[in-house]
Each structure stands twice: as C-alpha cells, then as structure tokens.
KEDRENMI-320106 format. One record per atom (N, C-alpha, C, O, CB): x, y, z; atom name; residue in three letters. Coordinates in Angstrom, 1 decimal, m for minus. Atoms other than C-alpha are relative to their C-alpha. Last residue first. Glycine has a CB too. Example, Ala and Ser with C-alpha at 12.3 -4.5 7.8 and 13.67 -1.06 7.14 Angstrom:
BEGIN
       c1       c2       c3   at    aa
     m0.9     m1.1      0.0    N   SER
     13.7     m1.1      7.1   CA   SER
     m0.8      1.1      0.8    C   SER
     m0.3      2.2      0.9    O   SER
      0.4      0.5     m1.4   CB   SER
      0.9     m1.2      0.0    N   ALA
     12.3     m4.5      7.8   CA   ALA
      0.9      1.2      0.0    C   ALA
      1.9      1.2      0.7    O   ALA
     m1.0      0.0      1.2   CB   ALA
***
This chain:
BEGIN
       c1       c2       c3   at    aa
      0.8      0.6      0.9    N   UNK
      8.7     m4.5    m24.6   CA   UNK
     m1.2      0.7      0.4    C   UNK
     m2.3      0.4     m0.2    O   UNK
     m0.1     m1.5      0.1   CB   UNK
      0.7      1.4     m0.6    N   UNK
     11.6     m5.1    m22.0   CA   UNK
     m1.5      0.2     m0.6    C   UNK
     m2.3     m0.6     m0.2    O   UNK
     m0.2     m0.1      1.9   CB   UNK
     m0.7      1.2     m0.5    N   UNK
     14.3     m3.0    m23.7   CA   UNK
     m0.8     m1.1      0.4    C   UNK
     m0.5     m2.3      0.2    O   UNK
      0.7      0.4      1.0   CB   UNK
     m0.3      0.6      1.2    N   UNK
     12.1     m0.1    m25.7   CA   UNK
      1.1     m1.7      0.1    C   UNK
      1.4     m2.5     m0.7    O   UNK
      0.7      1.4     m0.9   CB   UNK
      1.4      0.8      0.4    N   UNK
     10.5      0.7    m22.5   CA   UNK
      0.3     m0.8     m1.5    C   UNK
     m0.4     m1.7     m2.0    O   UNK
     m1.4      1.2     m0.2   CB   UNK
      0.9     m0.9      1.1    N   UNK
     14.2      2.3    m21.5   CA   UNK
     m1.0     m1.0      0.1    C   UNK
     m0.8     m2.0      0.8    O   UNK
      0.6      0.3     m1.6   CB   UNK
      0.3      0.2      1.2    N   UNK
     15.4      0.4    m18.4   CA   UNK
     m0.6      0.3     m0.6    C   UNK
     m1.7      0.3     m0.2    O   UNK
     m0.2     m0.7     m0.2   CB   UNK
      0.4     m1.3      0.7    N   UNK
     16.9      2.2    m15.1   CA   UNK
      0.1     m1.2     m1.2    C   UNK
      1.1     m1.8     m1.4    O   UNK
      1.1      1.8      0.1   CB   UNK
     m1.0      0.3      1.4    N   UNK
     17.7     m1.7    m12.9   CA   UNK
     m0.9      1.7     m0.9    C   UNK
     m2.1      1.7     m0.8    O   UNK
     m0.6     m2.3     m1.1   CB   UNK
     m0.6      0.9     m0.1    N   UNK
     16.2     m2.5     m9.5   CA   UNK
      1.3      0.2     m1.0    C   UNK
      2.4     m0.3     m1.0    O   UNK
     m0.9     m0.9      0.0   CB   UNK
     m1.1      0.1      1.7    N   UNK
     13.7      0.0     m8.7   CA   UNK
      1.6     m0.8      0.1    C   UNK
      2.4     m0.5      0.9    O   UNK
      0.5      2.0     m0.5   CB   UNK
     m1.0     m0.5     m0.3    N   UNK
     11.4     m1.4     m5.4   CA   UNK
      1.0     m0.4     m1.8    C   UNK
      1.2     m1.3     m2.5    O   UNK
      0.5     m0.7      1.7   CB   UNK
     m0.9     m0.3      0.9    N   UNK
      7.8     m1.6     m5.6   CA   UNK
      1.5      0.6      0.1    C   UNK
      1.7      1.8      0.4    O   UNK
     m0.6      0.7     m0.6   CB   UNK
     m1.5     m1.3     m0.2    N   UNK
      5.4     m2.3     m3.6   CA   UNK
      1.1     m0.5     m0.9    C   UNK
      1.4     m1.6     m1.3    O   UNK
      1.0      0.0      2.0   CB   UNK
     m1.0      0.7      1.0    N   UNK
      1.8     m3.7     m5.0   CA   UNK
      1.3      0.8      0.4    C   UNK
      1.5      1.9      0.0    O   UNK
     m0.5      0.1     m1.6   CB   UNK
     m1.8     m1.1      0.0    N   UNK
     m0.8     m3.4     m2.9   CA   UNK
      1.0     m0.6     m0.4    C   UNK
      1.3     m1.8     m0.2    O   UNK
      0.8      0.6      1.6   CB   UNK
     m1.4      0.2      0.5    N   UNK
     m4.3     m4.6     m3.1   CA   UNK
      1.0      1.1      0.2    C   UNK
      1.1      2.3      0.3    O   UNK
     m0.1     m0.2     m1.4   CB   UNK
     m0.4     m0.8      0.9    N   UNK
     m7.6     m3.7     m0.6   CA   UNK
      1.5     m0.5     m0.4    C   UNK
      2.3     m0.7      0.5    O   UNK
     m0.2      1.4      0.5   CB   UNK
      0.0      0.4      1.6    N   UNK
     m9.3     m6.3      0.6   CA   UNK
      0.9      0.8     m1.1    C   UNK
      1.2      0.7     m2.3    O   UNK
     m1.7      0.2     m0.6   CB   UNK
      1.2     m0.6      0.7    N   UNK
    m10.1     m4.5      4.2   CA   UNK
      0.0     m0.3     m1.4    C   UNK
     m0.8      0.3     m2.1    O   UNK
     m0.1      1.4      0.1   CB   UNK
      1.1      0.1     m0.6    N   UNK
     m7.7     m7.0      6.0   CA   UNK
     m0.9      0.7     m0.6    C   UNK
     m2.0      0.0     m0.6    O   UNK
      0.1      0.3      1.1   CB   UNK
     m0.2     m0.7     m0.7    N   UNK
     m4.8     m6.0      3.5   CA   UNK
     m1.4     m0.3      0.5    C   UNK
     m2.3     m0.1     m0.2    O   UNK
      0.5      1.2     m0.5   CB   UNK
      0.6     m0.5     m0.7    N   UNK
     m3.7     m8.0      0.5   CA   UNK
     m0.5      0.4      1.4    C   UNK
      0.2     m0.4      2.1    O   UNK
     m0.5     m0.2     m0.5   CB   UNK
      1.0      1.1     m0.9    N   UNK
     m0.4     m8.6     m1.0   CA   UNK
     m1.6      1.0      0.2    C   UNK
     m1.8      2.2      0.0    O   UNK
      0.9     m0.3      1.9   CB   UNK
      1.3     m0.5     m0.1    N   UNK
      1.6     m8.0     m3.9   CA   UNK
     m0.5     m0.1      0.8    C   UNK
     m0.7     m1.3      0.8    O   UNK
     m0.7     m0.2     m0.5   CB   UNK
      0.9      1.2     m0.2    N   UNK
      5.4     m8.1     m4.6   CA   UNK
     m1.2      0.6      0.1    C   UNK
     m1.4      1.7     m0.3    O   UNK
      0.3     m0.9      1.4   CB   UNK
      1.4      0.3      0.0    N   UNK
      7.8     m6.6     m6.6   CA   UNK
     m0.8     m1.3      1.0    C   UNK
     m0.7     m2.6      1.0    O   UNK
     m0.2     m0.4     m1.6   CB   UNK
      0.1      1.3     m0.9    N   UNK
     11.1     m6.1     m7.9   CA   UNK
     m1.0      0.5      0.6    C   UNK
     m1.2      1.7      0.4    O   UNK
      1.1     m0.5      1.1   CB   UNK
      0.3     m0.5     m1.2    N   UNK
     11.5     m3.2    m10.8   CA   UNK
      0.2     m1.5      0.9    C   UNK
      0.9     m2.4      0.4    O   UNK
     m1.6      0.8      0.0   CB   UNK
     m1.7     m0.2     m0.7    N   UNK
     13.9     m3.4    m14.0   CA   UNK
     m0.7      0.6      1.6    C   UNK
     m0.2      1.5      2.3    O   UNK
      1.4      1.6     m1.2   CB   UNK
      0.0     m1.3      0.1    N   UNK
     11.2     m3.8    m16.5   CA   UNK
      0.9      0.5      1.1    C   UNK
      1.7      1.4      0.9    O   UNK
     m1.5      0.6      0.0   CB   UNK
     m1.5     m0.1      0.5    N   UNK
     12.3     m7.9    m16.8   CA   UNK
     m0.4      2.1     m0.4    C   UNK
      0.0      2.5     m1.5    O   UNK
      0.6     m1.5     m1.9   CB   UNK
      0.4     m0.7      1.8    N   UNK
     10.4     m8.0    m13.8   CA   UNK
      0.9      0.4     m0.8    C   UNK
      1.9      1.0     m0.5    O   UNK
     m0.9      1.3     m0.1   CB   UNK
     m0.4     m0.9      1.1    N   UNK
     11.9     m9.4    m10.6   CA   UNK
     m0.3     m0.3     m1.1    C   UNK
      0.1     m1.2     m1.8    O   UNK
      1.2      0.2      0.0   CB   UNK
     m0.8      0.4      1.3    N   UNK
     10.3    m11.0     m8.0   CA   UNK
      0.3      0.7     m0.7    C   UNK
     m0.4      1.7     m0.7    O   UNK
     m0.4     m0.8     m0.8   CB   UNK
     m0.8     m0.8      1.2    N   UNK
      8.9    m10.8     m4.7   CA   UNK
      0.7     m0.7     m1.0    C   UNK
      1.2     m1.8     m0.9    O   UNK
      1.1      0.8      0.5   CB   UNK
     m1.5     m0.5     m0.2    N   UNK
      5.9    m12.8     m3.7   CA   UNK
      1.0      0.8     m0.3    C   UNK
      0.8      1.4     m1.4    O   UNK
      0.5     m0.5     m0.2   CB   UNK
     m1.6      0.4      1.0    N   UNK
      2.5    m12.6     m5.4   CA   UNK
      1.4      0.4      1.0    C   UNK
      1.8      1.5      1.1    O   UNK
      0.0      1.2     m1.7   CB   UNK
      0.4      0.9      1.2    N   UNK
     m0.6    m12.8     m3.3   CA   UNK
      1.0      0.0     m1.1    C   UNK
      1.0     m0.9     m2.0    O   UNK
     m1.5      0.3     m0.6   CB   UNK
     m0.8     m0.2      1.6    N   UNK
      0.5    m12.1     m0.3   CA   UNK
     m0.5     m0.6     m1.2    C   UNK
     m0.7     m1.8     m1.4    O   UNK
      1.4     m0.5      0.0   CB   UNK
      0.0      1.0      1.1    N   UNK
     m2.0    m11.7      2.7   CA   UNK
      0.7     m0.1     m1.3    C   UNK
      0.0      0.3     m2.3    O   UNK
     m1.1     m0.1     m0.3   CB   UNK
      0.5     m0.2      1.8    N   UNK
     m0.7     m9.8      5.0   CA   UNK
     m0.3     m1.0     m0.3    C   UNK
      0.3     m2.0      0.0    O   UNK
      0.8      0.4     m1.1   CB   UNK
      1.4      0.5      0.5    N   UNK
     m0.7    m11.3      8.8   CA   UNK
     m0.5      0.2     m1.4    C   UNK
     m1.5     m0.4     m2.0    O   UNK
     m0.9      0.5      0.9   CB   UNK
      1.4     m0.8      0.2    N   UNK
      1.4     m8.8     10.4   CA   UNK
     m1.3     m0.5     m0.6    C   UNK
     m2.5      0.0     m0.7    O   UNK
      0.3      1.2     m0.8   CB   UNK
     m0.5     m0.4     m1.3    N   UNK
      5.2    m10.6     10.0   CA   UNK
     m1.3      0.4      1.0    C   UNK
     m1.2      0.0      2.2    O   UNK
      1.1      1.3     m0.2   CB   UNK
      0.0      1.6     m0.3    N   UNK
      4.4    m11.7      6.5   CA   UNK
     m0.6      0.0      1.9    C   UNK
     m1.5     m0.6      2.5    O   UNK
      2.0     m0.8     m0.4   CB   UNK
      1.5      0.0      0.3    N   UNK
      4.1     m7.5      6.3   CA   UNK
     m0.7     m1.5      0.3    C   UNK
     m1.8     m1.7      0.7    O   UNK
     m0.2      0.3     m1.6   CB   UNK
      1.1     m0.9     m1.8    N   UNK
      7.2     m7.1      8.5   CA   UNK
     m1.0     m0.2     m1.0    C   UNK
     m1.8      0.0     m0.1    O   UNK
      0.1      2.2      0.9   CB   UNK
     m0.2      1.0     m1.6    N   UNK
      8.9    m10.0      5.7   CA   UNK
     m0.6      1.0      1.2    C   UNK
     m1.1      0.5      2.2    O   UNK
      2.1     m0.4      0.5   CB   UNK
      0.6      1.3      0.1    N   UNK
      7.7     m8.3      2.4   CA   UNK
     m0.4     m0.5      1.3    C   UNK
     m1.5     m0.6      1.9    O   UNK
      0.9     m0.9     m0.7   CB   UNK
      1.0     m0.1     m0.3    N   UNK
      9.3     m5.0      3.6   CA   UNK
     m0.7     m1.1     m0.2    C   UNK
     m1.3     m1.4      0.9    O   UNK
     m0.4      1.0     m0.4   CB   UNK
      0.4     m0.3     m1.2    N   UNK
     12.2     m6.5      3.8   CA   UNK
     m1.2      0.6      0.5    C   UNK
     m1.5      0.5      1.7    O   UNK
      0.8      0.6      0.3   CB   UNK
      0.2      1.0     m1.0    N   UNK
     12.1     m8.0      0.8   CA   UNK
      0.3      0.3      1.2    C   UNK
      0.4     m0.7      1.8    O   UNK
      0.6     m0.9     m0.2   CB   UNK
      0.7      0.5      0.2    N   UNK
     11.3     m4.9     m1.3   CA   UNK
     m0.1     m1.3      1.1    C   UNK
     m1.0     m1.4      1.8    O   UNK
      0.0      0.0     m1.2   CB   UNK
     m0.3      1.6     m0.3    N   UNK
     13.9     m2.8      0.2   CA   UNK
     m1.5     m0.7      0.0    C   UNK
     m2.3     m0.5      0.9    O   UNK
      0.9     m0.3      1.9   CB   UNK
     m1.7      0.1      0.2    N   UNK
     13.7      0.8     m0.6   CA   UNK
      0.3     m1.0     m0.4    C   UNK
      0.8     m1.2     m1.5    O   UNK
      0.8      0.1      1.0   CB   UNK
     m0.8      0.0     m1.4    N   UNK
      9.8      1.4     m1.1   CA   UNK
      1.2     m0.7      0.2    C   UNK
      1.0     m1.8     m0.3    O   UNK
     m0.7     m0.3      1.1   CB   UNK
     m1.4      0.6      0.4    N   UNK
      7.7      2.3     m3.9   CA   UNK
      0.4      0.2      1.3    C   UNK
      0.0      1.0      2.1    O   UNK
      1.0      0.8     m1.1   CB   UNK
     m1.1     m0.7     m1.3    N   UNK
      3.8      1.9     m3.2   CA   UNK
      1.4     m0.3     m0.5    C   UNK
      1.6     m1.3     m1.1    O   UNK
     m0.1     m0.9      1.7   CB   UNK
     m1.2      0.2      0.3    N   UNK
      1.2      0.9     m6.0   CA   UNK
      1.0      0.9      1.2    C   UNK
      0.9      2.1      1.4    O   UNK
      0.2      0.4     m1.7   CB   UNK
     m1.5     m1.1     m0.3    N   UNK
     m2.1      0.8     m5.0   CA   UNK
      0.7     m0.1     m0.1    C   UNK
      0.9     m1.1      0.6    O   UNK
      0.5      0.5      0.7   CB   UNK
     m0.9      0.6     m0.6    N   UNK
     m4.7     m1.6     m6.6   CA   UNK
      1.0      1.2      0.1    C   UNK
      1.5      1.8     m0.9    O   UNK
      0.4     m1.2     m0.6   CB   UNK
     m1.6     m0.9     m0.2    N   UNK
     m8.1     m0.9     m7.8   CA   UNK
      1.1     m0.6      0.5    C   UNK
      1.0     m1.7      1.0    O   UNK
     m0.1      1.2      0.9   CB   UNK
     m0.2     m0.9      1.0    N   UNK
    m11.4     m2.5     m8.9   CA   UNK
      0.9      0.8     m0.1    C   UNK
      1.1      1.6     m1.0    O   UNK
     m0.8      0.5     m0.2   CB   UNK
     m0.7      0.1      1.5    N   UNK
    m10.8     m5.2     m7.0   CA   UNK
      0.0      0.2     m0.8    C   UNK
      0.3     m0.5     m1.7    O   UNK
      0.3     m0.6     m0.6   CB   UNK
     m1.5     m0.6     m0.8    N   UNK
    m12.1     m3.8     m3.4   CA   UNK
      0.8     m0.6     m1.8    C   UNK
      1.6      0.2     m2.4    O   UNK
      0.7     m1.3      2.1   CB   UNK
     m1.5      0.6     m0.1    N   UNK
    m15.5     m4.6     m4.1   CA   UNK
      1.0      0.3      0.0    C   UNK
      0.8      1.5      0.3    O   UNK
      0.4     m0.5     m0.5   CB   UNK
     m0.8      0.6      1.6    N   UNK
    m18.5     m2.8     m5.9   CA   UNK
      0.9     m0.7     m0.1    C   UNK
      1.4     m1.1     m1.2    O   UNK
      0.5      0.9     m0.8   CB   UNK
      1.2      0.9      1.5    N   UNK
    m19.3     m1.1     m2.8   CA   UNK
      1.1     m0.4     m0.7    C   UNK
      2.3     m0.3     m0.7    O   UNK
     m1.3      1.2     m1.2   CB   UNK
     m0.3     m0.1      1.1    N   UNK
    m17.3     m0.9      0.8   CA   UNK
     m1.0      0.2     m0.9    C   UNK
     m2.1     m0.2     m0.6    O   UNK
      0.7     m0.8     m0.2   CB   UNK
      0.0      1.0      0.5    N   UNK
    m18.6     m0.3      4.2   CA   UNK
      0.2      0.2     m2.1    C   UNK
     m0.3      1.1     m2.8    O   UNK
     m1.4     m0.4      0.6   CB   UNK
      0.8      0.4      1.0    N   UNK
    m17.5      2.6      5.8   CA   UNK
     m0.2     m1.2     m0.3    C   UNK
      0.7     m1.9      0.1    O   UNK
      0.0      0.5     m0.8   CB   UNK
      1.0      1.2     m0.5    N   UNK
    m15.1      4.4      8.0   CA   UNK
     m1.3      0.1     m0.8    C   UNK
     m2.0      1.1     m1.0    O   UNK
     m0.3      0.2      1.6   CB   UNK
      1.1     m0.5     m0.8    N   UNK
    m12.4      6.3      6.0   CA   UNK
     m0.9     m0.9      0.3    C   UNK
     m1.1     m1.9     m0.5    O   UNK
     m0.6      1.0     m0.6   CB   UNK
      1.3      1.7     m0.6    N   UNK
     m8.9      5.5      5.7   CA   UNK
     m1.4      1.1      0.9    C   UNK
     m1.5      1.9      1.8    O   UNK
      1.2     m1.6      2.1   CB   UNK
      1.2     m0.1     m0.9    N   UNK
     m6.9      8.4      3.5   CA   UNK
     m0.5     m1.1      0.0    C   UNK
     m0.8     m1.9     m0.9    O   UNK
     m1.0      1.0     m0.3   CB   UNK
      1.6      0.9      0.7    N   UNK
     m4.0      7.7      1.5   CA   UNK
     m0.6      0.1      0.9    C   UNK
      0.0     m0.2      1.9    O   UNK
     m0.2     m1.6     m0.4   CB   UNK
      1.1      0.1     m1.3    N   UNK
     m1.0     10.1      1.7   CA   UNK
     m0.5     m1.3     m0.6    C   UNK
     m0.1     m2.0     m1.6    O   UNK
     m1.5      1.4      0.2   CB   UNK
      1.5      0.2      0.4    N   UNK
      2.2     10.8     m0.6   CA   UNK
     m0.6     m0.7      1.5    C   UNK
      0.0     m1.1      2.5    O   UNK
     m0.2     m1.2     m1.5   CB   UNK
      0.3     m1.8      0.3    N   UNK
      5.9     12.1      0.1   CA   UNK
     m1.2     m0.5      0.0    C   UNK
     m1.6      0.0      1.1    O   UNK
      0.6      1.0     m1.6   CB   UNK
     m1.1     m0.9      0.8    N   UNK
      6.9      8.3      1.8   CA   UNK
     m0.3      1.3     m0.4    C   UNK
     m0.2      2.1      0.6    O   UNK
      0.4     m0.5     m1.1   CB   UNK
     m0.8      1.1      0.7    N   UNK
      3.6      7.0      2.7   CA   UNK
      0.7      0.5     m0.8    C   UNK
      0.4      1.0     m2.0    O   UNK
     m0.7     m1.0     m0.5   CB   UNK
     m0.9     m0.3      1.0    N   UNK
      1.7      9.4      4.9   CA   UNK
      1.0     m1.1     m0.3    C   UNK
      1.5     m1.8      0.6    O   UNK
      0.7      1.1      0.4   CB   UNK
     m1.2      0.2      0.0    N   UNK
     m1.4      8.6      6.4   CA   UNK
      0.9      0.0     m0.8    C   UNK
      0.6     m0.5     m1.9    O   UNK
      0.2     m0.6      0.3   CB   UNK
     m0.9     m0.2      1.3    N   UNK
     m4.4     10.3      6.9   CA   UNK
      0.8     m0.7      0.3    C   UNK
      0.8     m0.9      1.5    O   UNK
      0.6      1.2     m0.4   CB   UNK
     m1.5     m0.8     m0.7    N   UNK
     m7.5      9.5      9.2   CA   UNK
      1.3      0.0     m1.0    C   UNK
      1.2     m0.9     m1.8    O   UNK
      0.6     m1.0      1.6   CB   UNK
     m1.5     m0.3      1.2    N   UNK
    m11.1      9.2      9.1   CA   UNK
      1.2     m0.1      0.6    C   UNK
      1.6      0.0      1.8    O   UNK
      0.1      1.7     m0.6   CB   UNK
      0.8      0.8      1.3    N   UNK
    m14.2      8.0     11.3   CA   UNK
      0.9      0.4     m1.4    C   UNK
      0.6      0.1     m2.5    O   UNK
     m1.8      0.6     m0.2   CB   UNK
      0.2      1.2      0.0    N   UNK
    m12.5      7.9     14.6   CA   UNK
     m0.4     m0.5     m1.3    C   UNK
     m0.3     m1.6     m1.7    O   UNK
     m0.8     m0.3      0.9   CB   UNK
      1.0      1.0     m0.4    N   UNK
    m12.8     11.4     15.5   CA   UNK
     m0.3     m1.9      0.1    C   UNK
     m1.0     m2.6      0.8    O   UNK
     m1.0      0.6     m0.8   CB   UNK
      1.2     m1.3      0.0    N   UNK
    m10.9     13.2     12.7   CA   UNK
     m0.9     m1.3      1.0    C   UNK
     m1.3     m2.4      0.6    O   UNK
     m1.1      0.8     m2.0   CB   UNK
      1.3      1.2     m0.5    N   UNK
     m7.5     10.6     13.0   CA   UNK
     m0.9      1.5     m0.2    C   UNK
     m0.4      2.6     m0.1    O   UNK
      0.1     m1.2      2.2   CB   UNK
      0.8     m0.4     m0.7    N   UNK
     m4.0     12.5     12.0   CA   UNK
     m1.1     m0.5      0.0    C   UNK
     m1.0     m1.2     m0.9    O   UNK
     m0.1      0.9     m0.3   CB   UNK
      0.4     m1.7     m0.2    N   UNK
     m0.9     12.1     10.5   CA   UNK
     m0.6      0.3      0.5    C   UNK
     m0.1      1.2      1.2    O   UNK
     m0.4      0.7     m0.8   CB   UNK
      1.4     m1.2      0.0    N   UNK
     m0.4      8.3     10.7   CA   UNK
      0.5      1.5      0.6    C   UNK
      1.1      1.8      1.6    O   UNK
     m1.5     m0.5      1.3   CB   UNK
     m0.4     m1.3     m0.8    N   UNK
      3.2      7.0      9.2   CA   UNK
     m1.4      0.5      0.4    C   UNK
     m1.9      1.4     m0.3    O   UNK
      1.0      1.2     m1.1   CB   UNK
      0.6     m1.5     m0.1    N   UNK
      2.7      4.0      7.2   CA   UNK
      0.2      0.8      1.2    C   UNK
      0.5      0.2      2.2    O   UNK
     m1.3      0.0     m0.1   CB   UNK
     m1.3     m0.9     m0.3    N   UNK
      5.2      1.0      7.8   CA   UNK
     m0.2      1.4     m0.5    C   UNK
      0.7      2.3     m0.7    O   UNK
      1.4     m0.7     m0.7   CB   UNK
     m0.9     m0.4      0.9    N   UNK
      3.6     m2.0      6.1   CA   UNK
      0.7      1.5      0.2    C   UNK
      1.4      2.0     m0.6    O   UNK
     m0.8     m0.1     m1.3   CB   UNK
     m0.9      1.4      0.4    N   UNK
      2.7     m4.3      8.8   CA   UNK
      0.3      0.9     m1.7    C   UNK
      0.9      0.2     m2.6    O   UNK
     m1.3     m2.0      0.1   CB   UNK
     m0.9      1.9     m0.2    N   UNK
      2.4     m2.4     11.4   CA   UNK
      0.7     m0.6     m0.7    C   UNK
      1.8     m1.2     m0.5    O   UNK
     m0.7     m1.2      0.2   CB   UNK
     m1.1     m0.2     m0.6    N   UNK
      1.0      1.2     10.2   CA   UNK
      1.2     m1.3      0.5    C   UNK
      2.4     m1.4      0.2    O   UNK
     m0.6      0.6      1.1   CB   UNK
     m0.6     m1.2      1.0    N   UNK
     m1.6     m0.1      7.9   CA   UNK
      1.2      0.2      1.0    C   UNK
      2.0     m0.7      0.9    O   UNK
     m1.2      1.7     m0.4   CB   UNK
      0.0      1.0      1.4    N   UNK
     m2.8     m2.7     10.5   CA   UNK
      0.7      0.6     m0.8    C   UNK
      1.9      0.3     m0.6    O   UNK
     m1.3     m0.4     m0.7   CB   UNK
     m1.0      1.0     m0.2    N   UNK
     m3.0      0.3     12.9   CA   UNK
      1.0     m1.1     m0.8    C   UNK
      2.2     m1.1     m1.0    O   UNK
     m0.6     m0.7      0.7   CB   UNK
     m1.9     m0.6      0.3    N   UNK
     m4.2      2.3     10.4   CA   UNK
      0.4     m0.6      0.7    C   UNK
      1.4     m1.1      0.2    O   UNK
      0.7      1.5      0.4   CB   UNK
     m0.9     m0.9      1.5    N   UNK
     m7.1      0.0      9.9   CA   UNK
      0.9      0.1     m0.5    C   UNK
      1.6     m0.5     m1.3    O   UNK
      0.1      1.0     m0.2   CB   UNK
     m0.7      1.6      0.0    N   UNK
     m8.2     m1.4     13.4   CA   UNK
      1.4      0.5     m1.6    C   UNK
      2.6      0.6     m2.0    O   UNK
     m1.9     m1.9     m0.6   CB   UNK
     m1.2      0.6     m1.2    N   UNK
     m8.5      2.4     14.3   CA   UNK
      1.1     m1.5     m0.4    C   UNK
      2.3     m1.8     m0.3    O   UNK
     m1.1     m0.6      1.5   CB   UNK
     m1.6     m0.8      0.3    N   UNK
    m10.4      3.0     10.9   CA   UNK
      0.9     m0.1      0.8    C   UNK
      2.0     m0.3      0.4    O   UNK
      0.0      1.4      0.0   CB   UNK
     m0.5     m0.8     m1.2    N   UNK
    m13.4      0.2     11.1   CA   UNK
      1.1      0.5      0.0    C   UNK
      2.0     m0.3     m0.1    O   UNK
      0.0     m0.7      1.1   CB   UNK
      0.9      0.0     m1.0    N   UNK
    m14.9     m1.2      8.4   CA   UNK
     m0.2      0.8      0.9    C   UNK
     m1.2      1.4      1.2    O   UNK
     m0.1     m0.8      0.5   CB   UNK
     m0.5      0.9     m0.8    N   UNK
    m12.4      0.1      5.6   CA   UNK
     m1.6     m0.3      1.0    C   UNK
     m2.6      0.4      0.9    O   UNK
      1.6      0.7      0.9   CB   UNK
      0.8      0.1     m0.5    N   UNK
    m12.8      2.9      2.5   CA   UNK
     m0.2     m1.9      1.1    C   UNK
     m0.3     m2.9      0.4    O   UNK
     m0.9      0.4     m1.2   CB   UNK
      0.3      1.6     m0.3    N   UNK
     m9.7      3.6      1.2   CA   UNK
     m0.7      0.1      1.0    C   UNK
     m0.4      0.8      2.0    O   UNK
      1.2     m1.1      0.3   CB   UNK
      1.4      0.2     m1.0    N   UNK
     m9.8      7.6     m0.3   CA   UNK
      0.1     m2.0      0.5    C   UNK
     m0.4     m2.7     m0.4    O   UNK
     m1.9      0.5     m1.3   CB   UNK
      1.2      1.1      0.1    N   UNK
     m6.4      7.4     m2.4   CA   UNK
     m0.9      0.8      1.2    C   UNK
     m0.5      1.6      2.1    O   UNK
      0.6     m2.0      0.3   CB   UNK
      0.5      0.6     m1.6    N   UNK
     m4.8     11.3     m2.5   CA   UNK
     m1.0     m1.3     m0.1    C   UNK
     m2.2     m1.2     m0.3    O   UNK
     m1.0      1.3      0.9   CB   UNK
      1.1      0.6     m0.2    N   UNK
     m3.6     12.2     m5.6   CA   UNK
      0.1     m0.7      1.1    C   UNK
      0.9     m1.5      1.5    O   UNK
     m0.3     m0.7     m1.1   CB   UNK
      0.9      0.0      0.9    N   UNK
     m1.3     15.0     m6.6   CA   UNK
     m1.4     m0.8      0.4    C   UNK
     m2.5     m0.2      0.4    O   UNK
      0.6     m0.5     m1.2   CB   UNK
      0.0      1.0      1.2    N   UNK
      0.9     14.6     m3.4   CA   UNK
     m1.4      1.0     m1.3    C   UNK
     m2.1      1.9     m1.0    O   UNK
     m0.6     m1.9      0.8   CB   UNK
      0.1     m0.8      0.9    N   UNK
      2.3     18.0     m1.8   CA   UNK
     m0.8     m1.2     m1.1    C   UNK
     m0.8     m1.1     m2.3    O   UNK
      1.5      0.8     m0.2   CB   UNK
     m0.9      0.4      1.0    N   UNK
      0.7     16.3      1.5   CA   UNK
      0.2      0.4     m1.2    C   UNK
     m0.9      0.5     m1.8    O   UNK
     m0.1     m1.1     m0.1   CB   UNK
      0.2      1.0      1.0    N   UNK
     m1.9     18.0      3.4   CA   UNK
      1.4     m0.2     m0.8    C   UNK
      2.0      0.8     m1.2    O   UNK
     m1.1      0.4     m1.0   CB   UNK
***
C-alpha cells in the first residue's frame, strides 16, 4: 500500500473498463486488480481504489484533486480518451493552472499544476 494518508474508494460499473480508462487517458499506473471487482492505482506517491458497484447519492458530492507536471499536456491525452472537460486550463490568481474534467463513471478531477509559490494573503 501506498505511504498515502487517504486512499479515495471510486465506486464504477465495471473495474476493467475503469482502470483502463483511468490508465489511458489520465496516466494512472495499476498496482493490482483482486479478481475483477477491485483494483489500486497509483497516482504519483498516492492511490485511489476502483471498486465494482453501482453508485449512490451521485458522483457530485466529491471531486479529486490530482497534481501533475504539465497541466496542458495532460489536458490533451485526456481530450485524446474521450474525457469530458468541464473547465479547461487556466490560471488562478492562487498561482496554480487547472483544469477539470469528468470520467465515464461521473466522477470529477481537477489536476493541478503549481505555477507561481503565493502566500494566501496575495490572492485573498
């Protein structure tokens, strides 16, 4: 297991279609599958587990935040894979760049690439 603190759980239809998807078009790493109905992947030092299920309550009660080098390059292999973006990249005056998309099982993601070290007392 990964030294992370928190491990998402994302709950999907089907886990194969999943991490593939996960793997493709944003450039997760799978660890390991249990059978078909779980499987880990590592994203940079941290995980997120895909487990087979049907959702509750909807998928927009959360949103994962991912940092990763090159925001517009990852953008473009996710474009690349069918994401759905719902905000492009742009830059925040908190000194990150940014986009959003979603992910055949609903679930949000927000990657994040640091752009600029700004105290909190600069952008408010």
């Amino acid at each position: 297991m990964p030294p992370s603190t928190v491990i998402p759980v994302l709950v999907y239809p089907e886990v194969r279609p999943a991490v593939d998807w996960l793997c493709n078009a944003f450039g997760f790493v799978e660890r390991w599958e249990a059978k078909g109905h779980r499987a880990q992947l590592l994203v940079g030092a941290g995980a997120v587990v895909v487990v087979d299920g049907e959702a509750s309550g909807g998928c927009g009660a959360h949103s994962m935040m991912v940092r990763v080098e090159n925001v517009d390059a990852h953008h473009g292999r996710a474009l690349l894979w069918g994401a759905r973006i719902l905000s492009p990249p742009a830059d925040y005056p908190y000194g990150e760049r940014q986009y959003t998309a979603e992910d055949p099982g609903g679930h949000r993601w927000t990657f994040s690439q640091s752009i600029a070290d700004l105290a909190p007392e600069e952008w408010g």
